[in-house]
N, C-alpha and C positions, 0 to 999 in steps of 0.2 A: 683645682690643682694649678700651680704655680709652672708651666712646662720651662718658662726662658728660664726662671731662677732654677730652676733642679739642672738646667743645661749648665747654667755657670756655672752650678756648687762640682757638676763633675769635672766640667771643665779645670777648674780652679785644684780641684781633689788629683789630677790624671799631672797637673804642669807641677804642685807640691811635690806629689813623690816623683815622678823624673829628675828633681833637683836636689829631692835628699838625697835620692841612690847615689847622684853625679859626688854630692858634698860629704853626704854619712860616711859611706864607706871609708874615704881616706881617714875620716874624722874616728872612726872608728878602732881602724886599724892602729891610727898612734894612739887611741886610748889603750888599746889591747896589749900592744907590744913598747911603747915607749916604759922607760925606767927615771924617767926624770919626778926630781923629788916635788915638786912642785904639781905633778899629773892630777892629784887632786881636784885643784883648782879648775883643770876646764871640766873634768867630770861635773862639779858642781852647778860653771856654768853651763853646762848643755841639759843638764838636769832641772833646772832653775824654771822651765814653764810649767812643770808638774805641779810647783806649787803654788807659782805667785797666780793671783787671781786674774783671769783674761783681761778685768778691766783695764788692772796695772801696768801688765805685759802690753792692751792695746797703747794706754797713753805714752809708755816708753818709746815705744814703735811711729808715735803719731807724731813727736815730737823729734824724733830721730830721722824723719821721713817729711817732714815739712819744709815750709820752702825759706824760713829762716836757715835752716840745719846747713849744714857744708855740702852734706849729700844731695839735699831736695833744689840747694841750687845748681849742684852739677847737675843732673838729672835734668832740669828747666833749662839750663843752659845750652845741651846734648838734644834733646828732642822737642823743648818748646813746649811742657808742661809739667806740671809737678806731678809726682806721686801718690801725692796721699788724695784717695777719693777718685782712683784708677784701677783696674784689673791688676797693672805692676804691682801698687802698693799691698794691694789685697795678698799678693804673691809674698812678696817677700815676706809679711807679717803670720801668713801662713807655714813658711818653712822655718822660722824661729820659734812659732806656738806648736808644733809639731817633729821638731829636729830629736827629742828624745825619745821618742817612740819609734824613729827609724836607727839610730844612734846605739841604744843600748840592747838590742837584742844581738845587732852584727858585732858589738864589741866581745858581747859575752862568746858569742860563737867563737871567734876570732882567740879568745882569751885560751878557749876548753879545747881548743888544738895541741894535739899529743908533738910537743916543741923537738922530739926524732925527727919525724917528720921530717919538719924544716930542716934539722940538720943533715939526712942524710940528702936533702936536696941541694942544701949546699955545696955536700962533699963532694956530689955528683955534677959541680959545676956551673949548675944552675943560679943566677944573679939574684938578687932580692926579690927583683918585680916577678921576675920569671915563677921565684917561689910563690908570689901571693899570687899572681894569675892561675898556675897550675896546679896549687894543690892548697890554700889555703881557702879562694874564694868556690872550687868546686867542694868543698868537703863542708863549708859555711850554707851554700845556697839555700838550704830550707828559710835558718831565720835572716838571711837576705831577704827572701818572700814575704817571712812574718813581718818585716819589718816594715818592708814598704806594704803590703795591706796594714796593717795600723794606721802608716802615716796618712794611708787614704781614707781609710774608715775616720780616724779623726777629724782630718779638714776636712771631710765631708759634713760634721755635725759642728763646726764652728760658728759662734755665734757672738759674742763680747767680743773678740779681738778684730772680727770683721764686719761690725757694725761700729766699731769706733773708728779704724784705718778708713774704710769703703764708704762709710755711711749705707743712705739708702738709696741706690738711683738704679731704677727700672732699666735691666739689659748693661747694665756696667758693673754693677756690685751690689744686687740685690740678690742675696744667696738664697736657697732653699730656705736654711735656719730665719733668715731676717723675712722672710716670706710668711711664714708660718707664724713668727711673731705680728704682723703686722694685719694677720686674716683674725689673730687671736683678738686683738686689738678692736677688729673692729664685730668681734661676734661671731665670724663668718667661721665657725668650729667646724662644718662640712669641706669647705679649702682647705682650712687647717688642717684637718682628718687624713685628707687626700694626700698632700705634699707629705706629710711625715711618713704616712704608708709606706708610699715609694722610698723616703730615707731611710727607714726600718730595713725594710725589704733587701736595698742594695746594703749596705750595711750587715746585715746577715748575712749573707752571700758571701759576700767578699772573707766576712770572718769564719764563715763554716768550710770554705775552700782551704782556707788558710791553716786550719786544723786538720786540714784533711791530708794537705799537702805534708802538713808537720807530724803524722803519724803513720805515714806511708802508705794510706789509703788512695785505692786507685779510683783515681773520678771518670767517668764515663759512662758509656754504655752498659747496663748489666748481661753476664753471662754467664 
């Protein structure tokens, strides 16, 4: 078993969804409640890594993130090395192959809010922000939950998008998945065995809380 790479893949899995919740939600919210006719259009592209293949998604991202790009020179300029074939770049390539699994469950919630509500919170004085902090995002919070367990259970099993950005380097961006690939690779189906276990395992977890949580079953101790 692969320990640094299962460290990264959480590590890498625990800094994604911190960055959707920071990004999804507003990202969310204007999908849910904007009326602008054009809304479409970023639904599609936020929806857009569901389909394209991670290869594609990785070289969009590898060339978008390199040290030609506008970005990968700011970046080198700012800290004194590029992105791509870094933890950062792994990062970022992760919260783009992952933004719609934290993106469209808070949307829909968001959406299926009984729109009283709001009003009478309005009437009652209350500002916008004031409405989404105090009655839109507490009456959301389940697929808040759901959302960011997906986006972890996801980057957790990424593999094409973070072997193209990351490569392969031991302790920098060698994730569980590229691990497991690379035990496969050399026959070593015992490593291989090992490392996936552990991914299964956490991965179950996380998704069996996540349903637990979303049908009001109470987790803990029995009584």
């Amino acid at each position: 078993m692969d320990g640094p790479a299962l460290l990264l893949s959480l590590k890498l899995a625990l800094a994604t969804t911190i960055v959707l919740l920071v990004v999804g939600i507003p990202i969310g919210a204007w999908v849910a409640f904007s009326r602008r006719r054009w809304k479409f259009l970023v639904e599609a592209v936020v929806a857009l890594p569901l389909v394209l293949p991670p290869t594609v998604l990785g070289l969009a991202v590898l060339v978008a993130l390199g040290p030609r790009s506008p970005l990968g020179r700011f970046w080198e300029a700012v800290t004194g090395h590029g992105l791509v074939f870094t933890f950062e770049g792994l990062l970022a390539a992760s919260v783009l192959y992952s933004l719609p699994f934290a993106v469209q469950p808070v949307a829909a919630a968001f959406a299926g809010i009984d729109r009283r509500l709001l009003e009478a919170s309005w009437c009652l004085g209350v500002s916008r922000t004031g409405t989404f902090l105090r009655v839109v995002l507490p009456l959301s919070r389940r697929s808040v939950v759901a959302g960011a367990a997906l986006a972890f259970a996801h980057t957790l099993g990424e593999f094409g998008v973070v072997l193209m950005v990351g490569g392969n380097i031991p302790g920098v961006t060698r994730t569980a998945s590229v691990a497991i690939y690379d035990e496969v690779q050399a026959l070593n189906y015992a490593g291989a065995g090992a490392t996936a276990a552990v991914l299964l395992a956490v991965s179950f977890g996380v998704l069996a809380l996540t349903y637990a949580l979303q049908r009001g079953v109470k987790v803990g101790p029995w009584r």
